[in-house]
N, CA, C and O atoms as a GROMACS GRO file, in nm:
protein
  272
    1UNK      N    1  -1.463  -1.970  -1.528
    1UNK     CA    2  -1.348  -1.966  -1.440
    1UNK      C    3  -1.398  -1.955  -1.296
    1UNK      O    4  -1.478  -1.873  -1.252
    2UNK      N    5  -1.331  -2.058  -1.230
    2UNK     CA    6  -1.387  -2.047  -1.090
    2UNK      C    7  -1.349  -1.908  -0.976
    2UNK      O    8  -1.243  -1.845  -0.979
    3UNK      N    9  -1.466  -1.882  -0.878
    3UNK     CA   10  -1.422  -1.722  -0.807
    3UNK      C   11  -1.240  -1.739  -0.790
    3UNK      O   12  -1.200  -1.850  -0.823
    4UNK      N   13  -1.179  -1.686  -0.765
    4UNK     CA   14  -1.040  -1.627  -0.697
    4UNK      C   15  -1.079  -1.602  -0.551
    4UNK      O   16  -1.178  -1.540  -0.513
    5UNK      N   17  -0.978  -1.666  -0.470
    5UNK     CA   18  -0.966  -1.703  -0.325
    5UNK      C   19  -0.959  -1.506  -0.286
    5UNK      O   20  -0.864  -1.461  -0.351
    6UNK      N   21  -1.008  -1.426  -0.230
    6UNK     CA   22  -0.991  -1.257  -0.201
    6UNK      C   23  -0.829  -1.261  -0.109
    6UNK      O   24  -0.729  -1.195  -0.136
    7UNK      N   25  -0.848  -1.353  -0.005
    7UNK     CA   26  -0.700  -1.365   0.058
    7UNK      C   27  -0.614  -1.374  -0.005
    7UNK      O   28  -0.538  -1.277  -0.014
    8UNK      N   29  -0.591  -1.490  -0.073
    8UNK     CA   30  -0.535  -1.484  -0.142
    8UNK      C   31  -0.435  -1.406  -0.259
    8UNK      O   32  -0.314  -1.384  -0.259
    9UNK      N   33  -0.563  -1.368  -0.379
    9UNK     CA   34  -0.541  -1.218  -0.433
    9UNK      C   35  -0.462  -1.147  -0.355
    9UNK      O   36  -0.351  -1.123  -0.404
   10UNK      N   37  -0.493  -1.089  -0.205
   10UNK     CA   38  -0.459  -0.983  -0.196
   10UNK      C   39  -0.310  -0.997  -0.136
   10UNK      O   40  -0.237  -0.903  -0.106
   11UNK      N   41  -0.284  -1.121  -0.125
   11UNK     CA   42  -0.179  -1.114  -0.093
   11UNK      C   43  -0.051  -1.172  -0.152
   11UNK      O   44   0.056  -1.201  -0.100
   12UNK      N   45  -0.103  -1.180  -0.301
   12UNK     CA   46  -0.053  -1.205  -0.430
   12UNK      C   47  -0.010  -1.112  -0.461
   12UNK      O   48   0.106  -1.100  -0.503
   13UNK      N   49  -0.128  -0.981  -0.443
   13UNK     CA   50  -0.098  -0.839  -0.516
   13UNK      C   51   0.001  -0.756  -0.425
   13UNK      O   52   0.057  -0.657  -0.473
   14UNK      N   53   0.026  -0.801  -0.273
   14UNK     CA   54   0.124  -0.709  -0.195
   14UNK      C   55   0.227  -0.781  -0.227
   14UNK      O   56   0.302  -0.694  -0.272
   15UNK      N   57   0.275  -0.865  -0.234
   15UNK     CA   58   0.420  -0.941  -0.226
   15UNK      C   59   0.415  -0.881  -0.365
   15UNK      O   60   0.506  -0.798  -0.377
   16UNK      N   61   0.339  -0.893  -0.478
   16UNK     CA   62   0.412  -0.873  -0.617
   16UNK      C   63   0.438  -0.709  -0.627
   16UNK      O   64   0.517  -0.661  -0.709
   17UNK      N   65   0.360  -0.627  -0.530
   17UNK     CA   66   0.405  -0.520  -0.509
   17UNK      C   67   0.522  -0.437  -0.454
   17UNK      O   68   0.571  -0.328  -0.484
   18UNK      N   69   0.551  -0.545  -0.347
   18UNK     CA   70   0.715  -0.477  -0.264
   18UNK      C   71   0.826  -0.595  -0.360
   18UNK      O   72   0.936  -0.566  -0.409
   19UNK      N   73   0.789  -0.666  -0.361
   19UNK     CA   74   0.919  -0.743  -0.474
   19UNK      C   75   0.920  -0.673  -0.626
   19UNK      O   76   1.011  -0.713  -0.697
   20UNK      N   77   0.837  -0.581  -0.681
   20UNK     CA   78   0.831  -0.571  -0.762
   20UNK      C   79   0.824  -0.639  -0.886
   20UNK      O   80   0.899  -0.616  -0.980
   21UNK      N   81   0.712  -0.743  -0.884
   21UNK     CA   82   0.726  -0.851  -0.981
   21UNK      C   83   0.594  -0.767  -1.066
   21UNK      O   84   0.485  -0.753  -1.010
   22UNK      N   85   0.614  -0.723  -1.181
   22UNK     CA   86   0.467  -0.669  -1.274
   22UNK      C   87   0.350  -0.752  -1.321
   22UNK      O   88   0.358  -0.861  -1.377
   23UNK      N   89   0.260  -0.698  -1.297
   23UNK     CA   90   0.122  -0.760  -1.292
   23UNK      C   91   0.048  -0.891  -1.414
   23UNK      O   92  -0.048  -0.967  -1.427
   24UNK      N   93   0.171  -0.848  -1.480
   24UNK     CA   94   0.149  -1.010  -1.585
   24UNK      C   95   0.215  -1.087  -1.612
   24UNK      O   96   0.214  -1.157  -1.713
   25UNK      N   97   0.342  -1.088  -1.454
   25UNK     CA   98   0.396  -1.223  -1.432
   25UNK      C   99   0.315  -1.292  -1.327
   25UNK      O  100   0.341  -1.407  -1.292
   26UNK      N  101   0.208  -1.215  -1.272
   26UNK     CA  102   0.163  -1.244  -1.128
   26UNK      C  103   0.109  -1.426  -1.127
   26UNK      O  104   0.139  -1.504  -1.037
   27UNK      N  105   0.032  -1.458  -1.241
   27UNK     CA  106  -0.016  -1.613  -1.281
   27UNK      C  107   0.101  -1.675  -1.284
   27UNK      O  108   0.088  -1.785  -1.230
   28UNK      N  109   0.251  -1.651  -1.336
   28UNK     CA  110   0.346  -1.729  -1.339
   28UNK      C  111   0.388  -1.767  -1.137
   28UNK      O  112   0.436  -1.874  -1.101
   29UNK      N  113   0.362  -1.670  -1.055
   29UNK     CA  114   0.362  -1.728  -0.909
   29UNK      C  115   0.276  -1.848  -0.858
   29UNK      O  116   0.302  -1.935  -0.775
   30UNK      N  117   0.133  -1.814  -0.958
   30UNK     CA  118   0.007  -1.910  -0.874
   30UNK      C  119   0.080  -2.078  -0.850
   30UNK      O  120   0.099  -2.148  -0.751
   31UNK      N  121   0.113  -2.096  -1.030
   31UNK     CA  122   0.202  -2.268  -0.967
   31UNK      C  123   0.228  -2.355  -0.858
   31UNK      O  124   0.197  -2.464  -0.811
   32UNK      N  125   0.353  -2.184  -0.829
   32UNK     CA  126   0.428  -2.214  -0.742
   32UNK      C  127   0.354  -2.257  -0.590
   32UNK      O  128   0.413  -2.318  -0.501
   33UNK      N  129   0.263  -2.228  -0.586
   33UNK     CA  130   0.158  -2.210  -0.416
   33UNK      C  131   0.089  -2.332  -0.373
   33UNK      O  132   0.046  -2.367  -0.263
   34UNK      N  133   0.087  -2.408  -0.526
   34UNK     CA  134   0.080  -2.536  -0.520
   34UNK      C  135   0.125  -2.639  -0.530
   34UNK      O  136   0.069  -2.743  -0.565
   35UNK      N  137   0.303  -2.606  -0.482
   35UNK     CA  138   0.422  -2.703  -0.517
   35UNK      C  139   0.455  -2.691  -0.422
   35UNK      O  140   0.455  -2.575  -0.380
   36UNK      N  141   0.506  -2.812  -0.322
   36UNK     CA  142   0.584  -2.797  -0.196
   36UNK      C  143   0.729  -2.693  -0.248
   36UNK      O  144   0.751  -2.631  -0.352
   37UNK      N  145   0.786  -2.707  -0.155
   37UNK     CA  146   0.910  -2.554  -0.195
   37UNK      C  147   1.016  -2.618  -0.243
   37UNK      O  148   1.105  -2.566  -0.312
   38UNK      N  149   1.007  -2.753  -0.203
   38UNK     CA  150   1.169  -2.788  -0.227
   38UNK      C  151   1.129  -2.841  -0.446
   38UNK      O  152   1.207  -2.870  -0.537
   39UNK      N  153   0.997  -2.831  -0.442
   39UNK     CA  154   1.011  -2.865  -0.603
   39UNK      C  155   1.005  -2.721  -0.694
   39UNK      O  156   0.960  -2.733  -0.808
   40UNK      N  157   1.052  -2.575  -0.644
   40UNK     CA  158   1.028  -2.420  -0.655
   40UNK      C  159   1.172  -2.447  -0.774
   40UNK      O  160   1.273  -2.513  -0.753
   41UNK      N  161   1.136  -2.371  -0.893
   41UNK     CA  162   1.261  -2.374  -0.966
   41UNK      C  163   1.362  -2.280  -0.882
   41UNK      O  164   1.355  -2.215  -0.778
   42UNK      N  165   1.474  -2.310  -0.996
   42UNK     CA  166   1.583  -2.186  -0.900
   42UNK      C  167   1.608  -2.104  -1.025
   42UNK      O  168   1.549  -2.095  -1.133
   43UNK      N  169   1.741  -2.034  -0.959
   43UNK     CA  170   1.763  -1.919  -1.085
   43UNK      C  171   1.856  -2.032  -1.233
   43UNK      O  172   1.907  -2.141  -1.209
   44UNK      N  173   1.854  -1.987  -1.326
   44UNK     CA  174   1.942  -2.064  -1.421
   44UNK      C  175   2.015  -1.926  -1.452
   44UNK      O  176   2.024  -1.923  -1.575
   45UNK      N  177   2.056  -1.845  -1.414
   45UNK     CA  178   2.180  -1.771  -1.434
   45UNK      C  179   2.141  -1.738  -1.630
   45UNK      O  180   2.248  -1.727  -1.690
   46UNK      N  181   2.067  -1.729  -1.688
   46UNK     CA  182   2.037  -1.712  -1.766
   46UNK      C  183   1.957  -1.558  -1.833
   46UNK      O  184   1.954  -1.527  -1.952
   47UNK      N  185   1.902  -1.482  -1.723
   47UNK     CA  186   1.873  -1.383  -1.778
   47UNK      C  187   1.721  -1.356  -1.817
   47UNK      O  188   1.658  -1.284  -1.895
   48UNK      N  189   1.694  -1.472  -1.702
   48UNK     CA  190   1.512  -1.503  -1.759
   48UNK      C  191   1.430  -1.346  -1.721
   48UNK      O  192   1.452  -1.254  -1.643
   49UNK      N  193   1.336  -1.376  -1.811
   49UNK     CA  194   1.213  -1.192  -1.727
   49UNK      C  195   1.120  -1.286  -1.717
   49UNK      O  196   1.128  -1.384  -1.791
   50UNK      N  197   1.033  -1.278  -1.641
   50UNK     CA  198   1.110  -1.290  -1.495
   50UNK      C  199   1.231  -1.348  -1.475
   50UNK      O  200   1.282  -1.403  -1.572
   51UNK      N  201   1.308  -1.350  -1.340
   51UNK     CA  202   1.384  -1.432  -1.299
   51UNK      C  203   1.320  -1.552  -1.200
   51UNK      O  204   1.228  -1.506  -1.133
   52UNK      N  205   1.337  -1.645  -1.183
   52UNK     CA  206   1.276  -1.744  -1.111
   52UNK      C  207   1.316  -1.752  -0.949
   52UNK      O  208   1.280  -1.828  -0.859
   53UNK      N  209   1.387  -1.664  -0.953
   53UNK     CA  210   1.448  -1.636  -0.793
   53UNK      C  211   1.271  -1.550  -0.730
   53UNK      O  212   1.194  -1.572  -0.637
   54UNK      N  213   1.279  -1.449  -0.849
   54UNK     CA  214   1.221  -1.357  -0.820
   54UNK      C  215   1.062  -1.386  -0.791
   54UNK      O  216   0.991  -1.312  -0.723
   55UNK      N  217   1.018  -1.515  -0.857
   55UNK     CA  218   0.905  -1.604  -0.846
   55UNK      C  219   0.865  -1.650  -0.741
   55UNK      O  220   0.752  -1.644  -0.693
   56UNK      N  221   1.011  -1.724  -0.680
   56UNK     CA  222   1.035  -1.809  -0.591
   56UNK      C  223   0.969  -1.702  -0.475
   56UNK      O  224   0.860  -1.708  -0.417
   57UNK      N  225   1.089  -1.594  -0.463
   57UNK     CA  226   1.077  -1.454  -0.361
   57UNK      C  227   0.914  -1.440  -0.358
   57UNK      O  228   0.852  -1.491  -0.265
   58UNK      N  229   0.870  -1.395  -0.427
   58UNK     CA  230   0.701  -1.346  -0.401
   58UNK      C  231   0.610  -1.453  -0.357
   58UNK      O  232   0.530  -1.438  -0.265
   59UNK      N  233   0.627  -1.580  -0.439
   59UNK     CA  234   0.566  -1.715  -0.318
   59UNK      C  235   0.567  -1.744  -0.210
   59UNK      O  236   0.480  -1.795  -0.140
   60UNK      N  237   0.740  -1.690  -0.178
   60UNK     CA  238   0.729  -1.711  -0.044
   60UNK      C  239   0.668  -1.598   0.077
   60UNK      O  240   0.638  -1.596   0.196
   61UNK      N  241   0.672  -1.528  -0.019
   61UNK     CA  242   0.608  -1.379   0.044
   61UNK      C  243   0.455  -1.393   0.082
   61UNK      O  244   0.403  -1.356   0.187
   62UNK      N  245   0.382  -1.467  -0.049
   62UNK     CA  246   0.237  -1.462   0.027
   62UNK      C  247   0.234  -1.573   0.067
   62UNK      O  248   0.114  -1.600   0.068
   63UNK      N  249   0.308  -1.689   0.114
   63UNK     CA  250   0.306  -1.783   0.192
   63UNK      C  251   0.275  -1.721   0.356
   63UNK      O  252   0.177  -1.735   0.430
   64UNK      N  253   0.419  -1.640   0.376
   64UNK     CA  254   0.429  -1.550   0.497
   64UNK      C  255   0.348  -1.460   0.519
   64UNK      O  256   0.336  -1.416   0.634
   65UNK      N  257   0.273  -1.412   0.415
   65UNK     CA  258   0.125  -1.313   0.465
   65UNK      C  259   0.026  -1.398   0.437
   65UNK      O  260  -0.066  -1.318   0.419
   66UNK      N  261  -0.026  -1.518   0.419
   66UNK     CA  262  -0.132  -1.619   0.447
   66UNK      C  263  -0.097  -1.702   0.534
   66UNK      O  264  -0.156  -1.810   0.531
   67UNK      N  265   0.010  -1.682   0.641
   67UNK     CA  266   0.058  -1.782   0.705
   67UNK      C  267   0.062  -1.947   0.666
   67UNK      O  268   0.000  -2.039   0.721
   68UNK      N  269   0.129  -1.950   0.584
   68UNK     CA  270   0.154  -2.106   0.536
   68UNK      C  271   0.260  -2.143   0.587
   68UNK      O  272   0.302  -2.257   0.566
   0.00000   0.00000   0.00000
């Protein structure tokens, strides 16, 4: 497995920390970091654990603390 970006990480691990997303949905965000936004699922009102809002929320979070 190739190293993990440290910036990155760490700013994987603060957004999943104040959004409260738990530490073994954190790989279900990585995807997302490599999808422009407008292809980011949305919520399906369904009741998902995660919720995909909530996915969405923390991507965009370490977008805004890696300045993307």
């Amino acid at each position: 497995m190739p190293d993990r970006d440290d910036a990155l990480e760490a700013a994987l691990t603060a957004a999943s920390d104040e959004m409260g997303l738990q530490l073994w949905y954190r790989d279900c965000v990585r995807p997302l970091l490599r999808m422009p936004e407008e292809s980011w699922p949305t919520c399906c009102a369904g009741n998902c654990e995660p919720c995909n809002q909530l996915l969405v929320e923390v991507a965009r979070r370490v977008r805004a603390k890696l300045g993307r």
